[in-house]
N, C-alpha and C positions, 0 to 999 in steps of 0.2 A: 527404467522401471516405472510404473503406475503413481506407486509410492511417490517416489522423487518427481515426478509430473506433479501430483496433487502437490505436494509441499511448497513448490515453486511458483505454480498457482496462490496457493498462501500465502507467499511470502509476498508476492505481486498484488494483492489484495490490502495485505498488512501496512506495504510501503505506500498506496494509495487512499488509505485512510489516515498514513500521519499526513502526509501529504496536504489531505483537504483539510485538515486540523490544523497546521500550521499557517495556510492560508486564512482559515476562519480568524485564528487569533493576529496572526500578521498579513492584513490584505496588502495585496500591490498595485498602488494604482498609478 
C-alpha cells in the first residue's frame, strides 16, 4: 500500500537522522 511505502520511507529517514546524531556526538575516527 502507499501508506506502508511512505511509513517505510519515514522510518528510513527517522533511522538516518539518529544515525548522523550519533556520529555528531560519537565521531569515528
Amino acid at each position: 500500500p502507499l501508506s506502508h511505502s511512505t511509513a517505510r520511507r519515514d522510518i528510513t529517514q527517522w533511522i538516518d537522522s539518529i544515525q548522523t546524531t550519533q556520529v555528531r556526538k560519537y565521531p569515528r575516527r
